[in-house]
C-alpha positions as CSV (number, residue, x, y, z in Angstrom):
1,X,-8.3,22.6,-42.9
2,X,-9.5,25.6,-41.1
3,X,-11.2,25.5,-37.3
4,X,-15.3,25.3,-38.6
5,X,-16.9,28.5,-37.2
6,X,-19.1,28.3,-33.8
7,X,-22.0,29.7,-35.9
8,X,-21.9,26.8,-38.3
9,X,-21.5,24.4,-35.1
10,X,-24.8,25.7,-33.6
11,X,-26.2,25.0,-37.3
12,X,-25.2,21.6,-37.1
13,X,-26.6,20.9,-33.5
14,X,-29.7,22.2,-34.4
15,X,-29.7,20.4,-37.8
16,X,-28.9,16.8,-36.4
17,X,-31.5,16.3,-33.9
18,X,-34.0,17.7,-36.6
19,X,-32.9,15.5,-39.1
20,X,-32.6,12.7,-36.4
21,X,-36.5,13.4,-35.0
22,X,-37.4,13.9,-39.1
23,X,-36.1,10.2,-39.8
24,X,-37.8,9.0,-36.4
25,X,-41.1,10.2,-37.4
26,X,-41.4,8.7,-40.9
27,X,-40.0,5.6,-39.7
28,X,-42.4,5.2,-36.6
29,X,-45.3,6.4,-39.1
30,X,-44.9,3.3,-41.5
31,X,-43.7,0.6,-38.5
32,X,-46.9,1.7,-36.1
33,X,-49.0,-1.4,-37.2
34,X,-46.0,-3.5,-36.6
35,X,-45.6,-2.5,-33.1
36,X,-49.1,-5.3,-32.6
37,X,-47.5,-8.4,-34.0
38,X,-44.0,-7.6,-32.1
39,X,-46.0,-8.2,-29.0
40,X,-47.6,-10.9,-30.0
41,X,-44.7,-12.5,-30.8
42,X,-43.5,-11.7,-27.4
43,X,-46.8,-12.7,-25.6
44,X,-45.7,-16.1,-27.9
45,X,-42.5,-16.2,-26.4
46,X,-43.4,-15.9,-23.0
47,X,-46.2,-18.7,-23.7
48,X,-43.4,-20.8,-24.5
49,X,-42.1,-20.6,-20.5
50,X,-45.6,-21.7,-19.4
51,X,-45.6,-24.6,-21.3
52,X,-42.2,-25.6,-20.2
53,X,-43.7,-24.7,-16.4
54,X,-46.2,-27.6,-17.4
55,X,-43.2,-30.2,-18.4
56,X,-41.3,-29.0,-15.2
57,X,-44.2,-29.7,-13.2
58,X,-45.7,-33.0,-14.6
59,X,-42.3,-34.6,-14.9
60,X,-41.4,-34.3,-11.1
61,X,-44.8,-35.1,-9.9
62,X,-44.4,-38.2,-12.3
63,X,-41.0,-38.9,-10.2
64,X,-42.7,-38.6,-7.1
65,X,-45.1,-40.8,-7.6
66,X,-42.5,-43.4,-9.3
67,X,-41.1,-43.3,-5.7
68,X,-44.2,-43.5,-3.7
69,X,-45.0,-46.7,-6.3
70,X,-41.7,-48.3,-5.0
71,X,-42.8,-49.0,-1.8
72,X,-45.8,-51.4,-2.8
73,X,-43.8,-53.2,-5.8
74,X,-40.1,-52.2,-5.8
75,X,-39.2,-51.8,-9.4
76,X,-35.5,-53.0,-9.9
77,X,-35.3,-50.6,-12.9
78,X,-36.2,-47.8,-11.1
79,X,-33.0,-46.1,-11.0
80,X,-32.3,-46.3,-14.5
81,X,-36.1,-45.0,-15.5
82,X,-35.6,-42.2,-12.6
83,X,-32.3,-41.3,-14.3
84,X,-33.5,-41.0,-17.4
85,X,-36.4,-38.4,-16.6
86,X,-34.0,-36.4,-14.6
87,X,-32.0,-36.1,-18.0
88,X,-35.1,-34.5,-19.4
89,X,-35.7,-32.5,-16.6
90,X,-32.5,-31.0,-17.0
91,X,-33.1,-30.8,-20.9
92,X,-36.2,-28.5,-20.5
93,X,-34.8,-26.7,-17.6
94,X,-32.0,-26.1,-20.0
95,X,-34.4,-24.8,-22.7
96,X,-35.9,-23.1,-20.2
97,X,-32.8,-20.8,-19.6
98,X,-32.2,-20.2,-23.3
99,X,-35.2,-18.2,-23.4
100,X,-35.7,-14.2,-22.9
101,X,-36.4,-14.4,-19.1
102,X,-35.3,-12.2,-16.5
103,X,-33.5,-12.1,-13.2
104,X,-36.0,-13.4,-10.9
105,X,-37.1,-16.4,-13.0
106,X,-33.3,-17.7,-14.1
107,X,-32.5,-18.1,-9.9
108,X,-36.1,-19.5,-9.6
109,X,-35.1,-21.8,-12.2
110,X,-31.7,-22.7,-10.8
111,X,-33.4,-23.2,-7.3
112,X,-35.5,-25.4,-8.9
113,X,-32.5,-27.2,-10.4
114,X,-31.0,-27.5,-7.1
115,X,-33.6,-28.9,-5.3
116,X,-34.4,-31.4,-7.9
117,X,-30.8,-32.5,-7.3
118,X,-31.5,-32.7,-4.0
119,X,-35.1,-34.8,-4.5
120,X,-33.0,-37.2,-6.9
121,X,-30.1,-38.4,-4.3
122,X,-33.1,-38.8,-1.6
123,X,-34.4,-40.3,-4.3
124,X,-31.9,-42.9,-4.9
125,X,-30.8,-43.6,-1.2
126,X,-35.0,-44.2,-0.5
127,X,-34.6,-47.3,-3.4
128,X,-32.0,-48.6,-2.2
129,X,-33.4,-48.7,1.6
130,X,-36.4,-50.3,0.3
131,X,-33.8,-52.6,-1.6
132,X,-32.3,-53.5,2.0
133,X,-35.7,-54.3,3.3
134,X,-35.4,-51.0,5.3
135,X,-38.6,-49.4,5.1
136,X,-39.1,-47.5,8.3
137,X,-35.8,-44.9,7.1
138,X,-37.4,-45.0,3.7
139,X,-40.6,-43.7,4.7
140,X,-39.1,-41.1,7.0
141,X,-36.9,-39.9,3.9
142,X,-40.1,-40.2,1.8
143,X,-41.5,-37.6,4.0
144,X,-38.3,-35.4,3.5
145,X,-38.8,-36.2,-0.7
146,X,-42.4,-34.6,-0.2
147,X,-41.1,-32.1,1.4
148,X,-39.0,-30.6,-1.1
149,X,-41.7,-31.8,-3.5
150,X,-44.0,-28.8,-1.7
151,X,-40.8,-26.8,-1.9
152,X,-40.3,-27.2,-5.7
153,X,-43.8,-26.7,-6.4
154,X,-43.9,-23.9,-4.8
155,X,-41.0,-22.2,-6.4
156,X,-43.1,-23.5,-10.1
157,X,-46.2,-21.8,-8.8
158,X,-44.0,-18.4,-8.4
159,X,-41.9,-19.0,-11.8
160,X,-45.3,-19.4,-13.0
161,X,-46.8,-15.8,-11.8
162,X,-43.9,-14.3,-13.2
163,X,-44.7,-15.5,-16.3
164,X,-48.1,-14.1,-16.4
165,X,-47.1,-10.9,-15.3
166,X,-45.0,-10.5,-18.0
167,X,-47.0,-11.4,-20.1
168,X,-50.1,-9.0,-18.8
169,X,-47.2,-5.9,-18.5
170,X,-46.3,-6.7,-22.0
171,X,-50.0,-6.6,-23.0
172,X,-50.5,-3.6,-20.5
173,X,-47.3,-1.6,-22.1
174,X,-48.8,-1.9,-25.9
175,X,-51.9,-1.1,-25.0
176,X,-50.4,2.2,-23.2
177,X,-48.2,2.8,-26.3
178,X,-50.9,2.9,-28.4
179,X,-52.8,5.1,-26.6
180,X,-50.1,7.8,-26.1
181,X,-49.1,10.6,-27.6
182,X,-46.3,11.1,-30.4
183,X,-44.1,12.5,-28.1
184,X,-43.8,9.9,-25.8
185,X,-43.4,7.8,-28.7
186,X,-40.7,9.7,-29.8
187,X,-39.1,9.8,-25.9
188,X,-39.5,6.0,-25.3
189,X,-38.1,4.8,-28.7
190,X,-34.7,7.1,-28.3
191,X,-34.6,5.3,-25.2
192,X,-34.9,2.4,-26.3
193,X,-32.8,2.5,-28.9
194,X,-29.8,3.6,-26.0
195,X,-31.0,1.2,-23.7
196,X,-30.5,-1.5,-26.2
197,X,-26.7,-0.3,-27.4
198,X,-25.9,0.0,-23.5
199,X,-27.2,-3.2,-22.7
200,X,-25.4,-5.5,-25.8
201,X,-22.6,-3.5,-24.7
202,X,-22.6,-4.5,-21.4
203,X,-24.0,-8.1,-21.9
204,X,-21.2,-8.4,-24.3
205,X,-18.6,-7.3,-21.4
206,X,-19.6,-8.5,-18.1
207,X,-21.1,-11.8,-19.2
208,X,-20.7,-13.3,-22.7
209,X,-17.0,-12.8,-22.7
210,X,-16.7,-14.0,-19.5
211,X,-19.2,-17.0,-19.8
212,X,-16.8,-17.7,-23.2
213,X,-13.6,-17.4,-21.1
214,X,-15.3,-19.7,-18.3
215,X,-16.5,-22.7,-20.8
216,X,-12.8,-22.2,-22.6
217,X,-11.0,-23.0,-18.8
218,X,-13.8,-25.2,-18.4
219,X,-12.8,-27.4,-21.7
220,X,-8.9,-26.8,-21.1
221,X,-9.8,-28.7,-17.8
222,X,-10.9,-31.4,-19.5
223,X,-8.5,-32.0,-21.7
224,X,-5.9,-32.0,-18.8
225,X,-7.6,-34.9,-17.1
226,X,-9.4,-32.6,-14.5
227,X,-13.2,-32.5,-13.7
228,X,-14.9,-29.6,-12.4
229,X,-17.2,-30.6,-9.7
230,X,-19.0,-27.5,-8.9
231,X,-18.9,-24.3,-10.0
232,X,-21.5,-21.6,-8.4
233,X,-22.2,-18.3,-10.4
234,X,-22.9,-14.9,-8.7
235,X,-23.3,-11.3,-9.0
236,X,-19.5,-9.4,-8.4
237,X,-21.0,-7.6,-5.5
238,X,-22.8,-10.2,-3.0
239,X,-26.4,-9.9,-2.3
240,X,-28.1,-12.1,0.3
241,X,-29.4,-14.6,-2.5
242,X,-25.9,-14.9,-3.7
243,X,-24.4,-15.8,-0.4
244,X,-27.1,-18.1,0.6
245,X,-26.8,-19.9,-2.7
246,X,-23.0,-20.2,-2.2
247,X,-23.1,-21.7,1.3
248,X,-26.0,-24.3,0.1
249,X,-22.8,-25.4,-2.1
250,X,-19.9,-25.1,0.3
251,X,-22.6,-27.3,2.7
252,X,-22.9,-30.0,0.0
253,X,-19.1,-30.0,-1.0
254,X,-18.7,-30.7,2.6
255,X,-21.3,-33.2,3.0
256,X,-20.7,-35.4,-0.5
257,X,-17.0,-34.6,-0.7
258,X,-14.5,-32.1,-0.7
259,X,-12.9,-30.9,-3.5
260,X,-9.1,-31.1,-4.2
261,X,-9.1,-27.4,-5.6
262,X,-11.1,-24.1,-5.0
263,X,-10.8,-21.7,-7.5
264,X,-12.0,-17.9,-7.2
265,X,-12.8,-15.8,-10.0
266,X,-13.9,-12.8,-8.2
267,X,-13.8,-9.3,-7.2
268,X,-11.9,-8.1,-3.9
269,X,-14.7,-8.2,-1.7
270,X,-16.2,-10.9,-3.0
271,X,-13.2,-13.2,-2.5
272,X,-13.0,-11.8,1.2
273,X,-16.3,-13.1,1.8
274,X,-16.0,-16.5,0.1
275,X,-12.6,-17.3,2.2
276,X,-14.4,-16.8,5.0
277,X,-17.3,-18.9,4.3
278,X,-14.7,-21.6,2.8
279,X,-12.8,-22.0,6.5
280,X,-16.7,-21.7,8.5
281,X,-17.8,-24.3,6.3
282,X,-15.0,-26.7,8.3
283,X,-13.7,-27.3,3.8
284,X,-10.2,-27.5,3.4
285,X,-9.1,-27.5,0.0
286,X,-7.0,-25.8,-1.8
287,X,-7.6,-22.1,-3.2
288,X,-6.4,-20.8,-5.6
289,X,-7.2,-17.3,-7.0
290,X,-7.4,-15.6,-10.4
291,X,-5.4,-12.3,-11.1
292,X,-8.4,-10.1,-9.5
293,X,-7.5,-10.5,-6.6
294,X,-4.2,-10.1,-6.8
295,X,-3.7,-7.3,-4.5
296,X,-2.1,-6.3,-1.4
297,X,-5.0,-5.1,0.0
298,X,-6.8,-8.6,-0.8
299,X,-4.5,-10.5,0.8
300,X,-3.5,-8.3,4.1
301,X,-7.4,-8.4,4.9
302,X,-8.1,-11.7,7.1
303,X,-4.5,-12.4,6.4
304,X,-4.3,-15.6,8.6
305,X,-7.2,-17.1,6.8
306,X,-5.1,-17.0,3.4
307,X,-1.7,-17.8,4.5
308,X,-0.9,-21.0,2.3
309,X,-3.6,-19.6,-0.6
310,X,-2.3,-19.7,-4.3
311,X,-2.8,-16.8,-6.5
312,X,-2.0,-16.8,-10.3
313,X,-1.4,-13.5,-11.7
314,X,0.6,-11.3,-14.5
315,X,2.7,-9.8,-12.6
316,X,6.3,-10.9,-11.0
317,X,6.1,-11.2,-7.6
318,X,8.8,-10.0,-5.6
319,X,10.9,-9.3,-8.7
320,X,14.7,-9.2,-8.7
321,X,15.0,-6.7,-11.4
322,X,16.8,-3.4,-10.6
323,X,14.1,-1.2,-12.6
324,X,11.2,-3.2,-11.0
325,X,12.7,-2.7,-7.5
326,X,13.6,0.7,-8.2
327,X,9.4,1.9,-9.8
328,X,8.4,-0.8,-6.5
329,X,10.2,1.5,-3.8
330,X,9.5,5.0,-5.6
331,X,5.6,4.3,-5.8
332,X,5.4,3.2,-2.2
333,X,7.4,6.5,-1.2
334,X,4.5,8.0,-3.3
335,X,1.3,6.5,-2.5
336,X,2.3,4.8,1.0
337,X,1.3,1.7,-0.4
338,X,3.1,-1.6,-2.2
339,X,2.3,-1.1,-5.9
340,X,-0.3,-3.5,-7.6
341,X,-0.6,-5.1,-10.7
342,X,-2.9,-2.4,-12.2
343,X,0.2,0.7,-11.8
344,X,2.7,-1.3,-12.7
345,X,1.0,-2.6,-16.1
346,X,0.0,1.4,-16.3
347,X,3.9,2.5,-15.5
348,X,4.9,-0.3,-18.6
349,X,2.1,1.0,-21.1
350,X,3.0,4.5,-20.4
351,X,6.8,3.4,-21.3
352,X,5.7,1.4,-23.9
353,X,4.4,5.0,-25.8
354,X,6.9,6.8,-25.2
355,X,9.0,4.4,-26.7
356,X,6.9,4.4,-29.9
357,X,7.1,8.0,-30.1
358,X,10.8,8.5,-29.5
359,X,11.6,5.7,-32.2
360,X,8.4,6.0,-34.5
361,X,8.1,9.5,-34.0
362,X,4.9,11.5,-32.8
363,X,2.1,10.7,-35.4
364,X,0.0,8.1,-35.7
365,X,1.9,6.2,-38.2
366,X,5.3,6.4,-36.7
367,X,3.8,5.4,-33.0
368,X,1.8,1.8,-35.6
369,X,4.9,1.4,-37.2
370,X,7.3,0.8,-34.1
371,X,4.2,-1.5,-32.3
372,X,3.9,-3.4,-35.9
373,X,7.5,-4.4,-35.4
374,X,7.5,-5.4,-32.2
375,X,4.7,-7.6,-32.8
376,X,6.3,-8.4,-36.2
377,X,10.1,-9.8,-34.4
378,X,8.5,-10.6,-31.2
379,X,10.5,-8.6,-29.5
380,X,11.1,-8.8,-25.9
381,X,10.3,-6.2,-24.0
382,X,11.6,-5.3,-20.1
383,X,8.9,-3.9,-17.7
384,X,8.2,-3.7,-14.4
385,X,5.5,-6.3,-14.4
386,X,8.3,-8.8,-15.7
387,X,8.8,-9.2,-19.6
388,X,6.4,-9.4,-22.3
389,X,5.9,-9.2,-26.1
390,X,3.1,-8.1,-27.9
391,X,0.4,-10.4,-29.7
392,X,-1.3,-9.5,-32.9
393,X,-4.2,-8.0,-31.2
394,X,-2.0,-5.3,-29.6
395,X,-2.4,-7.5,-26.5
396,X,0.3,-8.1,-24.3
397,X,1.6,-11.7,-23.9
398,X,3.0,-11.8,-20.4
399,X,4.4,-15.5,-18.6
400,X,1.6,-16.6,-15.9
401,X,3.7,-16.2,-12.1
402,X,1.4,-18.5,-9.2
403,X,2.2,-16.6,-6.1
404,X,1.6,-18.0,-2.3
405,X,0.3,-16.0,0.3
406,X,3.2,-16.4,3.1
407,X,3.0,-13.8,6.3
408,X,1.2,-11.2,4.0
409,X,2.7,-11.2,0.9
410,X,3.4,-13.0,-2.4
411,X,5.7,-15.8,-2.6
412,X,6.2,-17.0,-5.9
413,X,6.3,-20.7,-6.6
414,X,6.2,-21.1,-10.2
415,X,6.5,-18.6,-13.9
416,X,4.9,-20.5,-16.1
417,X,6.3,-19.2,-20.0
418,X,3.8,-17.6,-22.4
419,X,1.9,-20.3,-24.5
């Protein structure tokens, strides 16, 4: 087929948007009245969250005043009756977090979360002082319980301005969409329309697929007899909420019991910070990091600090291949630096095509044909990273190596075989 000429090119450019604007205008035309009930149904929505506000509020002013009833006629089923609206607590605040919220009000909520846990073990250790007879440390814990009562109704009174602000922006925004012209219409729903693909993109990328990987580990765990304790999540980069969040946890693990293993899913920097805070919080567990931080420069920051630290990772440490000692002491005559995980999976993949195409030959067919049967016979292939076959999903299926950080490098304890 012949190159298409520059003139019919600039046709096309020109055409497209028209026809793009055309179909835009026509649509928006017979969907204007519907733009109305779309925000009432969001005003609806966000209605929903103020009601819930109302259960939040009611039900821990309700435990509050369980407690305070304890001291003038202790109630011997008071633990079991406090339990049991702590469960619905959590139900709504669960409920709470399904819905379309933002940001702000999902770490309101999970403050809230927090310091109800917090009210409910003072809580408990208030009945059973009363139990003892020992009133005087109940009342001075009652005072604490009040305290984070103030705290949590604070934080209700805030989730609850939120809300209404949405709710009078949403209001606000229809009323100016209304009133503007077509072109803005036109502006705000192209943007709209991209914002929405780059966001379910993104959502789909940096937090459902993760959150799915997470509950998968999560139920593995489970089934292996373990039982995650805690588990604290956080923005990749660290902001000052973030950090204070996770030292409120490392001050609890310390204070209600360490755990027997810290694991790290996180960026570089991230991970830096987090050892850190680990060995200031005076916790000495275990920790053992994912394949992220996998990486010389990782574990030659604050080296003494992770000396003894397990890392799992996809990569052979310290490999006693020829080819992967060869590519290991070429790219460090190259870049001055120990190779990571990253260049040698990139050196593999490269070789991996070039394979295809010598073999298959260069088309697109030939280079499917020669991956189909590797995939197809399993076939075992030799890389720098250590071996691996390929999975159905044009994935590569490589052993899992857990690495120990021993005077600034990897030390590798166990490979364990693809599953």
């Amino acid at each position: 087929m012949g190159s298409m000429s520059v003139s019919r090119q600039f046709f096309l450019l020109l055409l497209i948007p028209f026809l793009l604007v055309s179909a835009l205008a026509l649509r928006l035309i017979f969907q204007f009245a519907h733009f109305s009930a779309e925000g009432s149904r969001l005003i609806q929505n966000l209605q929903k969250t103020v009601v819930l506000n109302q259960d939040l509020r009611r039900g821990i002013s309700a435990q509050i005043n369980d407690l305070h009833g304890q001291f003038e006629n202790l109630d011997q089923h008071f633990p079991q009756k406090f339990g049991e609206t702590n469960y619905t607590l959590g139900e709504t605040q669960t409920e709470y977090l399904k819905l379309d919220i933002g940001e702000q009000e999902r770490l309101t909520v999970e403050r809230i979360r927090a310091l109800q846990s917090e009210l409910g073990v003072m809580s408990t250790q208030i009945f059973e002082r009363l139990r003892m007879g020992n009133r005087q440390e109940a009342s001075h814990r009652l005072l604490v319980v009040e305290q984070l009562g103030e705290r949590i109704e604070e934080k209700l009174a805030a989730l609850n301005e939120y809300q209404l602000a949405k709710i009078r922006g949403v209001s606000d925004h229809l009323n100016e969409y209304v009133a503007g012209s077509y072109r803005v219409i036109f502006i705000l729903f192209a943007s709209l329309v991209l914002i929405q693909g780059l966001f379910g993109f993104h959502l789909k990328r940096r937090v459902l697929l993760p959150l799915n990987s997470i509950l998968e580990a999560s139920d593995r765990v489970r089934e292996l007899g373990g039982e995650i304790v805690w588990s604290v999540m956080h923005r990749n980069a660290l902001e000052s909420e973030d950090q204070e969040m996770i030292r409120l946890a490392l001050t609890r693990m310390k204070r209600e019991g360490e755990p027997n293993l810290i694991v790290l899913f996180q960026r570089v920097l991230a991970a830096n910070w987090m050892v850190r805070a680990i060995h200031e919080s005076g916790i000495r567990s275990d920790i053992l990091g994912g394949d992220s931080i996998a990486l010389s420069e990782f574990i030659q920051t604050d080296s003494e600090l992770k000396e003894g630290m397990r890392i799992s990772q996809f990569s052979e440490p310290q490999s006693q291949n020829k080819r992967s000692i060869q590519f290991a002491w070429n790219f460090e005559a190259f870049a001055g630096r120990s190779p990571d995980y990253a260049a040698a999976f990139a050196y593999d993949a490269l070789y991996l095509v070039r394979d295809a195409v010598l073999q298959g030959g260069f088309s697109r067919s030939g280079v499917k044909s020669y991956l189909d049967r590797l995939i197809r016979e399993g076939v075992r292939i030799e890389g720098v990273a250590g071996p691996y076959t390929l999975g159905t999903d044009h994935d590569a299926r490589r052993a899992l190596y857990v690495a120990e950080v021993r005077h600034g490098s990897f030390r590798l304890l166990k490979a364990l075989p693809v599953n």
